[in-house]
C-alpha positions as CSV (number, residue, x, y, z in Angstrom):
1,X,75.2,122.6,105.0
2,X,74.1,123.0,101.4
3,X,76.8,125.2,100.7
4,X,78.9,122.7,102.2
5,X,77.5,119.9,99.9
6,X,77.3,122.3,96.7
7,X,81.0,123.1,97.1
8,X,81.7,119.6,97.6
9,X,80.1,118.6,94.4
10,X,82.1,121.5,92.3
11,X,84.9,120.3,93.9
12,X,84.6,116.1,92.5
13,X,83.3,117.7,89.3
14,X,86.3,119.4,88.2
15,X,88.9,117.1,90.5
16,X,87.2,113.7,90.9
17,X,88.8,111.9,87.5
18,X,91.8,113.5,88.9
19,X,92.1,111.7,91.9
20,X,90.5,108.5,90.6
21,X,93.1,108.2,88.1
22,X,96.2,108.6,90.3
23,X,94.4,106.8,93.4
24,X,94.9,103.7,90.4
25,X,97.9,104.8,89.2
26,X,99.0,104.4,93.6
27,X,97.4,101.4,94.1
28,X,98.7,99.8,91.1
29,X,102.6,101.0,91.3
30,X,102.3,99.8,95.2
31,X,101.2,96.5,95.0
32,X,103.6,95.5,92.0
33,X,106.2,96.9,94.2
34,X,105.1,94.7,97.5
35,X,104.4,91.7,95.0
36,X,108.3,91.9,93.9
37,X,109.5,93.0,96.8
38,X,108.9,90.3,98.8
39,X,109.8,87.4,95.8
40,X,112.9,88.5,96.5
41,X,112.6,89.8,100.3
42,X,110.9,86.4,101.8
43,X,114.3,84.1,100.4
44,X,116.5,86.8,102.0
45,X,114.6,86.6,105.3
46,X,114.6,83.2,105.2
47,X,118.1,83.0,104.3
48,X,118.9,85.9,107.1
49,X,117.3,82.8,109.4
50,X,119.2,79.8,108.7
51,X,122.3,80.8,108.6
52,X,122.1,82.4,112.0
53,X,124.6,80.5,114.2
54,X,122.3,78.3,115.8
55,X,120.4,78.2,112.6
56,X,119.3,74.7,110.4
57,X,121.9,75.8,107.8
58,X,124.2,77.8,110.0
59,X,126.8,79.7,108.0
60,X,128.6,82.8,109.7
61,X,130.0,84.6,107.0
62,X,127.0,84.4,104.9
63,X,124.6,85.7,107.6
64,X,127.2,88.6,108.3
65,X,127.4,89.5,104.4
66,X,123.4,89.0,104.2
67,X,123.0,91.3,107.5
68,X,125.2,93.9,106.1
69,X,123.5,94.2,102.6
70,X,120.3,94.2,104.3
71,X,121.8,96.8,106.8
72,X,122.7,99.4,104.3
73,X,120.3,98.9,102.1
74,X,117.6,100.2,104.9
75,X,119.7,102.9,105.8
76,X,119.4,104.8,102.9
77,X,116.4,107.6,102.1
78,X,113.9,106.6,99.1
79,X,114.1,110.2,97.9
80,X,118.3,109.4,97.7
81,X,118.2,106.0,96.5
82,X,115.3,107.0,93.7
83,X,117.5,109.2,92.2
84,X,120.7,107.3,92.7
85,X,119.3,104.6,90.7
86,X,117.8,106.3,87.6
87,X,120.8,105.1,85.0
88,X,119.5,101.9,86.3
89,X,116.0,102.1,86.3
90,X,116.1,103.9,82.7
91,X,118.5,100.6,81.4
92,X,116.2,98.4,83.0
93,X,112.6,99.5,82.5
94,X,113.4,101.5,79.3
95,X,112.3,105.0,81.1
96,X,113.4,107.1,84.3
97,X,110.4,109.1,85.4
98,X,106.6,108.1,85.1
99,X,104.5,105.3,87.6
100,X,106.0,102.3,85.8
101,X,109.9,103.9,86.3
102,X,109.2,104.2,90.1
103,X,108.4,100.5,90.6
104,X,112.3,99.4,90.5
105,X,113.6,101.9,93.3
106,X,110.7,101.2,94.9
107,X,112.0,97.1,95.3
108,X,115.4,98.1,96.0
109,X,114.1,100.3,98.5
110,X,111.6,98.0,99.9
111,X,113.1,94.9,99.6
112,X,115.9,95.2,102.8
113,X,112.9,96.3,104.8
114,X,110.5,93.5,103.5
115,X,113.9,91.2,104.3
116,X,113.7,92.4,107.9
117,X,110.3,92.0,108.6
118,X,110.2,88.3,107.3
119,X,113.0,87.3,109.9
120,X,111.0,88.8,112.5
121,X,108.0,86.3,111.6
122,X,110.2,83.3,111.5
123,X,112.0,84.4,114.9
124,X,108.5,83.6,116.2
125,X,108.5,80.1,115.2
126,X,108.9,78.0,118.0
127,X,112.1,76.0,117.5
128,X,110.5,72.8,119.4
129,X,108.5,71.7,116.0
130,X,112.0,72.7,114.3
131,X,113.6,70.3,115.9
132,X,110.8,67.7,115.5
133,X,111.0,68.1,112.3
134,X,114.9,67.7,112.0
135,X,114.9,64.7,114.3
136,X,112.6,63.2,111.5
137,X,115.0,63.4,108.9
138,X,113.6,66.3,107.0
139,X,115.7,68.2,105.1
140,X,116.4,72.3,105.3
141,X,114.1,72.2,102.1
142,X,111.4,70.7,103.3
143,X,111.7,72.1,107.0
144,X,111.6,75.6,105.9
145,X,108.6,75.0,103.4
146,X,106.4,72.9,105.5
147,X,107.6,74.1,109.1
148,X,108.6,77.4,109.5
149,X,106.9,79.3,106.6
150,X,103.0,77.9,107.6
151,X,104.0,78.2,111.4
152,X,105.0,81.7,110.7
153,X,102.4,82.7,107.8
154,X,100.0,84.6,110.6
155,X,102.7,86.9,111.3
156,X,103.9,87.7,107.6
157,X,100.8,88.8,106.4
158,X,100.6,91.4,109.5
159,X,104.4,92.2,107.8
160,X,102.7,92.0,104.2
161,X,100.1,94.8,105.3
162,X,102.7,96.9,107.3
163,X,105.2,96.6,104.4
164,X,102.4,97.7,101.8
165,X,101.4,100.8,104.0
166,X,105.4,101.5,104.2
167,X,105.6,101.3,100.4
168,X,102.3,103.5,100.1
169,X,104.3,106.7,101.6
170,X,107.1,105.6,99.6
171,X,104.8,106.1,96.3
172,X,103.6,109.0,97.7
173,X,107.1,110.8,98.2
174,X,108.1,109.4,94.8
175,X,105.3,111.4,93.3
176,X,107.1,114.6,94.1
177,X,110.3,113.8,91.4
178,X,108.1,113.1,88.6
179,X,106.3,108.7,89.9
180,X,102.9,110.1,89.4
181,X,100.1,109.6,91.6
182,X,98.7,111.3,95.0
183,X,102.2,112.4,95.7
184,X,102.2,114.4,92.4
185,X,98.8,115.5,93.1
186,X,99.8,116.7,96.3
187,X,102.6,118.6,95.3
188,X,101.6,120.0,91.9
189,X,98.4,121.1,93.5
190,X,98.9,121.3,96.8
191,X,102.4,122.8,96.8
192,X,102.9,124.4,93.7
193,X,99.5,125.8,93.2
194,X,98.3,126.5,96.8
195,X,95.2,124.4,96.5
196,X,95.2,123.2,99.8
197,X,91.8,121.3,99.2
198,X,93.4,119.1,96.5
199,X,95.9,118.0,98.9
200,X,94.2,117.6,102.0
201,X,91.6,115.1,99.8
202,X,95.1,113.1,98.5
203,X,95.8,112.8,101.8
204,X,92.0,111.3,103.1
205,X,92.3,109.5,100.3
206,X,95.7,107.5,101.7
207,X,94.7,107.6,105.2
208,X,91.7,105.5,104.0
209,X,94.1,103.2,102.2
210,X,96.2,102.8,105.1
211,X,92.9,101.6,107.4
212,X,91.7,99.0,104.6
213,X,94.8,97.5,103.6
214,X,95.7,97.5,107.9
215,X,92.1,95.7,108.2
216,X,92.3,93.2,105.8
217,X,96.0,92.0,107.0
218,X,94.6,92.0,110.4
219,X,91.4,89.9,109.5
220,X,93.3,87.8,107.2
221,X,96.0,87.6,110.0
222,X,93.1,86.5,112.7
223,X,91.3,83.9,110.4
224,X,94.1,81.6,109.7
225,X,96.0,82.0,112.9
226,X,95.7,78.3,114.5
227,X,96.5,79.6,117.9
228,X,93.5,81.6,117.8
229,X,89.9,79.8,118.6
230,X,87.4,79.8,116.3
């Protein structure tokens, strides 16, 4: 057991800034990615909703066109789409490899997927305080802001902590063309280097991520869930 303990120390000695620094460098390029992806993936799911054909705002083509962007843009791999869109993320964030270059394909990526997720919550809406709402007189507006996004906000959050964990492996797998973070810990060390301690500590290191940030969305989910008793 002191063995055990003594390698353990060596081993945070020479790695530990190592995997403090790109745990950061993780948790910083995913949460800017789920903050932006869903500003613009909570209009596109709400959008997705009311223009369904027995939506408030019912609009056929629209919904098809919206369905269809969504559609493709889910069915393409991160590791493709990453590199696909490097012309584009070097015009846009002035660089093509590095933590801050991984955050735009990271959005695209996310954002379809984010898109989906948020039309699943508002599914779950019960239309009878919908239509209380319209036989008021309250506008799509107002309807959609005060009705269905608080009757459905239990729900997102669960979506905001499944769509965080989902952009978590994404950062991960962009670490291995040049993002930074665990994945390039993983795969410098790990893979190129044989150290399989290195990457079997990125990946306890992510698994423990995964169970706070799954947690939190849960508890958050539970405390301000009106259906639940207090």
């Amino acid at each position: 057991m002191s063995e055990f303990f003594a390698h353990l120390s060596e081993f945070f000695a020479q790695y530990g800034d190592l995997l403090i620094k790109n745990t950061w460098i993780t948790i910083y390029v995913t949460t800017l990615s789920t903050f932006f992806s869903y500003v613009f993936g909570v209009p596109l799911g709400v959008l997705l909703i009311i223009t369904q054909p027995h939506g408030i705002w019912a609009h056929r083509t629209l919904n098809s066109v919206l369905g269809w962007i969504v559609n493709i843009g889910r069915s393409i791999p991160f590791i493709i789409l990453m590199v696909a869109v490097m012309p584009l993320t070097r015009s846009v964030m002035g660089i093509a490899i590095g933590p801050k270059a991984a955050i735009l394909p990271l959005v695209i990526a996310a954002t379809p997927f984010v898109a989906r997720l948020v039309e699943s919550s508002l599914q779950e809406v019960d239309s009878g305080v919908i239509e209380v709402a319209q036989s008021t007189g309250s506008t799509i507006g107002q309807i959609v802001w005060k009705v269905i996004l608080p009757e459905s906000l239990p729900s997102m959050v669960l979506g905001a902590s499944i769509s965080f964990i989902t952009i978590l492996g994404y950062t991960a797998m962009a670490g291995a063309i040049g993002a930074g973070g665990l994945g390039d810990v993983a795969i410098r060390y790990g893979y190129y280097k044989y150290q399989t301690d290195v990457m079997f500590a990125t990946i306890i290191i992510l698994i423990v991520l995964v169970a706070v940030i799954q947690l939190l969305g849960n508890g958050i989910s539970r405390k301000i869930d009106r259906r639940i008793k207090k």
